[in-house]
C-alpha positions as MATLAB code, in Angstrom:
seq = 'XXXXXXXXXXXXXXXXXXXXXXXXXXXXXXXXXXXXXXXXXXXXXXXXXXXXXXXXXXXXXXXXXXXXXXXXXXXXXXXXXXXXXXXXXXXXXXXXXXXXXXXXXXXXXXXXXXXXXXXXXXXXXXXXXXXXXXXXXXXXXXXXXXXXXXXXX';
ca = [
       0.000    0.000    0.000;
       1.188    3.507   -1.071;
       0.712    6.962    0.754;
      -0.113    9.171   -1.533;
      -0.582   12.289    0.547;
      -1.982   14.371    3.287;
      -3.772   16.780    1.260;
      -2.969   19.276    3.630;
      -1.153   22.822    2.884;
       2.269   22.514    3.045;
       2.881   25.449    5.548;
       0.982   23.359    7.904;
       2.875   19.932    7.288;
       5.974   21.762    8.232;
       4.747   23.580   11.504;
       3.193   20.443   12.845;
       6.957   19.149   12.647;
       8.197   21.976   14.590;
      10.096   21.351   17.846;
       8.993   24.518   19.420;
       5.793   24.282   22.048;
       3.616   26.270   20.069;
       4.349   29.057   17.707;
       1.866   32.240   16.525;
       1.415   32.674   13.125;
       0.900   36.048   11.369;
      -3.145   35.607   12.060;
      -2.348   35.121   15.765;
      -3.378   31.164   15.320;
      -0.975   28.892   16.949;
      -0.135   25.436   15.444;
       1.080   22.807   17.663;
       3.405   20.533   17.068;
       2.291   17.084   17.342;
       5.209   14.467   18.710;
       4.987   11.364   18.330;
       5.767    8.862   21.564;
       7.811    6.148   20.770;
       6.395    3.551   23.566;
       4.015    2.998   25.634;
       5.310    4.260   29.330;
       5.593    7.392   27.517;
       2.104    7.267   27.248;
       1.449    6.337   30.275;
       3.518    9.151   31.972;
       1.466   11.674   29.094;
      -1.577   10.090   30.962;
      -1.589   11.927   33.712;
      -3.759   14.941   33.854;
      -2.997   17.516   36.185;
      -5.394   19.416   39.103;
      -5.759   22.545   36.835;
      -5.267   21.655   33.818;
      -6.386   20.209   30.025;
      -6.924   17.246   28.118;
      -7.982   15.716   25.269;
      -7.583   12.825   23.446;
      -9.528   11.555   20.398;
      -8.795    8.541   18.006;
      -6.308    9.582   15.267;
      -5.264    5.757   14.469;
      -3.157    5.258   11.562;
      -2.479    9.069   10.861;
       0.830   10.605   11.395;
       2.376   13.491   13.262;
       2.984   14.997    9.837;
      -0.833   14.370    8.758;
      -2.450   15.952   12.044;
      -2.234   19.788   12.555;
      -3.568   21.017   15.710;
      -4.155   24.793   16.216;
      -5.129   27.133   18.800;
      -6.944   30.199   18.001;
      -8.200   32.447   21.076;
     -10.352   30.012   23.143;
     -10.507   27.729   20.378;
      -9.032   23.715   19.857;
      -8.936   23.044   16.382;
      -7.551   18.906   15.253;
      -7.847   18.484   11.664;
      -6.498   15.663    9.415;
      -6.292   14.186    5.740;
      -4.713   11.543    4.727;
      -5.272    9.045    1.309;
      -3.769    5.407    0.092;
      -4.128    3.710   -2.403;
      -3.148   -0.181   -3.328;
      -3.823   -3.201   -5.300;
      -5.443   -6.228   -4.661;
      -4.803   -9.612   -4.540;
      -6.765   -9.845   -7.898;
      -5.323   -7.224   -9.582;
      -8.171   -4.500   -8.787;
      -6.798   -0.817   -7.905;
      -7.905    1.073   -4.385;
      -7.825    4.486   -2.606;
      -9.040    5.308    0.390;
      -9.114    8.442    2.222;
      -9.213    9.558    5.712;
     -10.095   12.575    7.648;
     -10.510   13.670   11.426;
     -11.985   16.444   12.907;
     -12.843   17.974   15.950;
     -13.278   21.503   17.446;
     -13.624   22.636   20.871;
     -13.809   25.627   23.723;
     -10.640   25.415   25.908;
     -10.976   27.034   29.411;
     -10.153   30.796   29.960;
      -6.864   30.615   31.799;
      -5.728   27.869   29.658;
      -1.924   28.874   28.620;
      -1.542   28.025   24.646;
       2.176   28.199   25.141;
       2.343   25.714   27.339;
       0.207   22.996   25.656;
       1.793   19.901   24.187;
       0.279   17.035   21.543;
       1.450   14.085   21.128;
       0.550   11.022   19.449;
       0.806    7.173   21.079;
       1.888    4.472   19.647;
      -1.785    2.781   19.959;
      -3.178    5.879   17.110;
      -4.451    8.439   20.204;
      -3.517   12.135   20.017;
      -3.532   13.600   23.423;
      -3.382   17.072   23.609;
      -2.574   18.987   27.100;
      -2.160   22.060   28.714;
      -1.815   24.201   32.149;
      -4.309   26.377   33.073;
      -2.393   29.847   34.762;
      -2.647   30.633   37.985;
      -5.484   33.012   39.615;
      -4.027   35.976   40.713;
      -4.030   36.182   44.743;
      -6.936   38.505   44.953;
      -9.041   36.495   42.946;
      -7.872   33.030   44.027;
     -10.567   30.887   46.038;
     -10.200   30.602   49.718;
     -11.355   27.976   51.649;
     -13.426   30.138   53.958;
     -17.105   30.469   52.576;
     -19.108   33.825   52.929;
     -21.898   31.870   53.661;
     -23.664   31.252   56.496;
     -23.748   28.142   58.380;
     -25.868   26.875   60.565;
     -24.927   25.461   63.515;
     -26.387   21.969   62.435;
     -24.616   21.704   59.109;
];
């Protein structure tokens, strides 16, 4: 069976191979790199999700780092992907398939887009995570509640 493509553009190919964290592009929309993890306790380890922070995963099996681009724009998660084959049969009969993934989503407000990562496991799952920033002190919750309480509660 033969790759024949991703289908998509080529400035996007090359930014999803970029080493960097995240970088902005001229219309302020960052592209993430997406890394792919070589085994699977490196996917466990990428498994953990921390106290204040993001994650998502969705299926992306048989697609590779350089046929995934993931971009953040504003509040915005953006995973798209194209990719097509094509083969012969045992019989002699021609084939081409294509492939495509999408999904879109809000990310929370204090959500850092600097500081996200994506990677892809070995099983086909792209995982993408960030760190939400810190509250500032005076608007950071306190344990205390306004409330309040009866004496019975």
């Amino acid at each position: 069976m033969k790759r024949v493509g991703s289908g998509l553009p080529n400035g996007s190919q090359v930014a999803s191979r970029c080493p960097s964290t995240a970088h902005a592009q001229q219309n302020q929309v960052a592209v993430l790199p997406v890394q792919l993890l070589k085994d699977s306790a490196a996917a466990a380890r990428d498994n953990v999700q921390a106290e204040n922070g993001f994650q998502m995963k969705m299926n992306a099996h048989g697609f590779t780092p350089e046929e995934l681009v993931v971009q953040v724009d504003g509040q915005c998660l953006m995973v798209t992907g194209q990719r097509q084959t094509e083969g012969c049969n045992p019989d002699g009969g021609r084939f081409r398939t294509a492939q495509r993934v999408y999904r879109q989503m809000q990310l929370p407000r204090r959500l850092d887009p600097a500081a996200m990562t994506c990677c892809l496991t070995p099983s086909g799952h792209l995982c993408v995570q960030g760190q939400c920033q810190a509250l500032p002190s005076h608007e950071a919750p306190t344990r205390s509640s306004s409330r309040l309480r009866s004496p019975g509660l």
